[in-house]
N, C-alpha and C positions, 0 to 999 in steps of 0.2 A: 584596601585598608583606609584610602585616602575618603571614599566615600561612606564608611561605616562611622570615622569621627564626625566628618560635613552634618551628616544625620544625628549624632549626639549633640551638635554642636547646635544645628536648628531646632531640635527641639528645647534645649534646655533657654535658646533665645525667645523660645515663644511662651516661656513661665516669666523670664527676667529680659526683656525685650529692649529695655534702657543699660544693660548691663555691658561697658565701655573692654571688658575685658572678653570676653564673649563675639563681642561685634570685632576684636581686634582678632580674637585667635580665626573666627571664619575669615577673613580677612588675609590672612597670613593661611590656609589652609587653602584658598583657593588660588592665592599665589602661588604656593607650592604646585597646585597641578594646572597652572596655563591658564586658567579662568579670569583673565587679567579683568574682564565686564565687571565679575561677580566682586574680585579683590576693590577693584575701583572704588565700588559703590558702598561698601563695607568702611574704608578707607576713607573717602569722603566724607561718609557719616560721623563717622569718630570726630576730622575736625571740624564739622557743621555743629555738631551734637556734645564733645566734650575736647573742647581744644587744649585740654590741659593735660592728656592723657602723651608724654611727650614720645613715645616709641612709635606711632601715628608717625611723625614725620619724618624718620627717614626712609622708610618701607615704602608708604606715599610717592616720595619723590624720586626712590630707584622704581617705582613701577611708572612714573611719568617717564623718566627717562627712558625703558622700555618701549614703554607706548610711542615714541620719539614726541615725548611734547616738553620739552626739557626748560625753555622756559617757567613753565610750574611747575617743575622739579627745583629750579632753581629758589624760585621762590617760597615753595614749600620749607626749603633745607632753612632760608632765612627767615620763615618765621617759626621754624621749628626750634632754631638757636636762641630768640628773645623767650618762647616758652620756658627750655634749659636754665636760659639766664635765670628766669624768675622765681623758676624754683629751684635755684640753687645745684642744678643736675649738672654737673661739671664733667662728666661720661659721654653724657648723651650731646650738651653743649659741644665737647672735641671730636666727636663722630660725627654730627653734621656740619661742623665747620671743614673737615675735611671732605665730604663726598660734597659740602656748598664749591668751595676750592677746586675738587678736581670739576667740578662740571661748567667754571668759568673759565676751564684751562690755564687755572694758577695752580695747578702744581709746582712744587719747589724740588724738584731730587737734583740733585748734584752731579755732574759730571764725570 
């Protein structure tokens, strides 16, 4: 199944090739099945190519952490939260302030 979408999914990028939503779902498609190379570089693209697309960075930066390069996980999460900020994404701003938080080991739970 997983590779019947892959293949809708390549093709319909080779009509609309710039298309930010396309490049995210192969992206998130090859995540789903281990292709962490192919998510990478999908993932990468988005923020090289359209940095304002703000669901890019948290997917990004749990696949760096994955990859154990968690450093640019970390950094990804923080400038995934100034994108949020700017566009007013108050959602996607508390979701990455939290996975930024747990991967400095500031988690706060309570005793």
């Amino acid at each position: 199944m997983h590779h019947i979408r892959l293949q809708k999914l390549l093709d319909f990028l080779k009509n609309e090739p710039e298309d930010p939503f396309l490049k995210y779902a192969l992206a998130t498609e090859y995540f789903n099945v281990n292709d962490h190379e192919k998510a990478l570089f999908y993932f990468e693209d988005l923020i090289a190519n359209h940095p304002d697309y703000v669901g890019t960075y948290y997917h990004l930066g749990k696949l760096y952490e994955i990859i154990d390069r968690k450093p640019d996980a970390i950094d990804i999460y923080r400038r995934g939260m100034e994108v949020a900020r700017k566009k007013g994404d108050s959602h996607a701003f508390s979701e990455l302030q939290t996975v930024f938080n747990s991967a400095n080991g500031l988690d706060y739970e309570d005793d």
